[in-house]
C-alpha positions as CSV (number, residue, x, y, z in Angstrom):
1,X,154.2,106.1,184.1
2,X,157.4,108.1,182.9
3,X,157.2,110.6,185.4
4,X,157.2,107.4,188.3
5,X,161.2,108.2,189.6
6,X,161.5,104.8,190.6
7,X,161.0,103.7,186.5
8,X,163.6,106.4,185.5
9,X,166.2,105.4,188.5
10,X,166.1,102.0,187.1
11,X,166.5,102.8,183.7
12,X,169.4,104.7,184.2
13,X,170.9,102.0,186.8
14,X,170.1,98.8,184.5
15,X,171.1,100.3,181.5
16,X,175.0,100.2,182.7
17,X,177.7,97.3,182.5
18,X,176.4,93.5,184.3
19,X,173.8,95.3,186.8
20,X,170.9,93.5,188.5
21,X,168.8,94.5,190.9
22,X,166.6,92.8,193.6
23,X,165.0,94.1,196.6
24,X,167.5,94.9,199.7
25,X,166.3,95.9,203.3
26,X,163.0,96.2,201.4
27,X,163.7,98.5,198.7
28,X,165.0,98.4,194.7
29,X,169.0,98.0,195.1
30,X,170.9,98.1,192.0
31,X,174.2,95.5,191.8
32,X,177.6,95.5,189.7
33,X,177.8,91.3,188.8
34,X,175.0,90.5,191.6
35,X,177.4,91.3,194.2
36,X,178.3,95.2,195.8
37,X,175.4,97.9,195.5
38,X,176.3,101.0,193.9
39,X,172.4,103.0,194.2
40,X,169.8,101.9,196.8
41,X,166.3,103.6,196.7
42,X,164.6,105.1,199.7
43,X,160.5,105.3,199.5
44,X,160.3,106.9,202.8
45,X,162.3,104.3,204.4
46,X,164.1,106.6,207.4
47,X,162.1,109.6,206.9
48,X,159.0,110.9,204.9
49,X,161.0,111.5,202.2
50,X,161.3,109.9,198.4
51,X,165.3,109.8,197.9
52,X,168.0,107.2,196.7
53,X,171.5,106.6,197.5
54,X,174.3,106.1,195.7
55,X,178.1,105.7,196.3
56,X,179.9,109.0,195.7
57,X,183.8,110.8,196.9
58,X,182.9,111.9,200.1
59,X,184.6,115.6,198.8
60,X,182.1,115.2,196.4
61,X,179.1,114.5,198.6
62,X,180.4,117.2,201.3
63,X,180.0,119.8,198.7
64,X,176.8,118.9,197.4
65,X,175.1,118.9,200.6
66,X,176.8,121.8,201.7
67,X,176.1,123.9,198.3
68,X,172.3,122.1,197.8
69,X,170.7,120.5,201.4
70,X,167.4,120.9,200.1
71,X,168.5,118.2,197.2
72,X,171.3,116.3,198.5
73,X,171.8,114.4,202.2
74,X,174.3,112.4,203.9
75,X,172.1,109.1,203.9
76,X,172.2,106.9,207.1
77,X,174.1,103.7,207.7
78,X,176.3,104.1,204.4
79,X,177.3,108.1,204.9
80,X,180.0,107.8,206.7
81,X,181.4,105.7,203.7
82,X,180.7,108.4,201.6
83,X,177.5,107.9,200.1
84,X,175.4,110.3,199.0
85,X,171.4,110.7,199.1
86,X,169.3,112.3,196.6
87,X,165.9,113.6,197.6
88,X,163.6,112.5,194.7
89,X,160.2,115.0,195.7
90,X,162.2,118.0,194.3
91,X,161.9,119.3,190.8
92,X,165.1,116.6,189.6
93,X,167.4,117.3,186.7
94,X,167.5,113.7,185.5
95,X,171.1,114.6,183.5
96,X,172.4,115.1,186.8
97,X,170.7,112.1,188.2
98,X,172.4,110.2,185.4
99,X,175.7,111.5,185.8
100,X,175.8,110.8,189.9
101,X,174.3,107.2,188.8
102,X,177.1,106.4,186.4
103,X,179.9,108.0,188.5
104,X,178.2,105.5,191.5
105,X,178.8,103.0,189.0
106,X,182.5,103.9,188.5
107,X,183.2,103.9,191.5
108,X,182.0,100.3,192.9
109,X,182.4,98.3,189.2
110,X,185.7,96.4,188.4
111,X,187.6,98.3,186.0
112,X,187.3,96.2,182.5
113,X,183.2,97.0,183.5
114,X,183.9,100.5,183.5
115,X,186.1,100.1,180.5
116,X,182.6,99.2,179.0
């Protein structure tokens, strides 16, 4: 199903530079090279929400939440690092989904992967 935004998450996450994924504290966890998660998602795993996570500036995830808290959280456990959450049971503008997914992806990936 193409509307599923678990299946469009993972294309988006897979279709960058040596990622993996496998299943972390119970949910689909994206990895650079097997090793350090870059997007987590969250099927109502704190809450009764559908959301991922992904790393992000914390300017950048300050102002999101700030400008947009009905689309954008500061996630538990990894917030404070940063991170940023994305509520998925919103209408989502999957451009900007991809852009927050690659800059993720920037920001955790050696730097000859994000060469690529």
């Amino acid at each position: 199903m193409i509307d599923d935004p678990l299946v469009r998450l993972r294309a988006l996450c897979l279709a960058l530079p040596e990622v993996t994924e496998r299943l972390s504290h119970g949910e689909p966890t994206w990895f650079v090279r097997g090793k350090k998660v870059f997007v987590t998602y969250a099927d109502h795993h704190h809450n009764d929400r559908l959301a991922f996570w992904c790393a992000a500036q914390a300017s950048v995830r300050d102002l999101l939440v700030a400008n947009e808290p009905e689309r954008y959280f500061v996630p538990p456990y990894v917030g404070h690092r940063g991170w940023l959450g994305v509520y998925l049971d919103v209408p989502v503008d999957w451009d900007e989904i991809a852009e927050l997914v690659t800059e993720a992806y920037r920001l955790i990936a050696p730097m000859r992967l994000v060469a690529q």
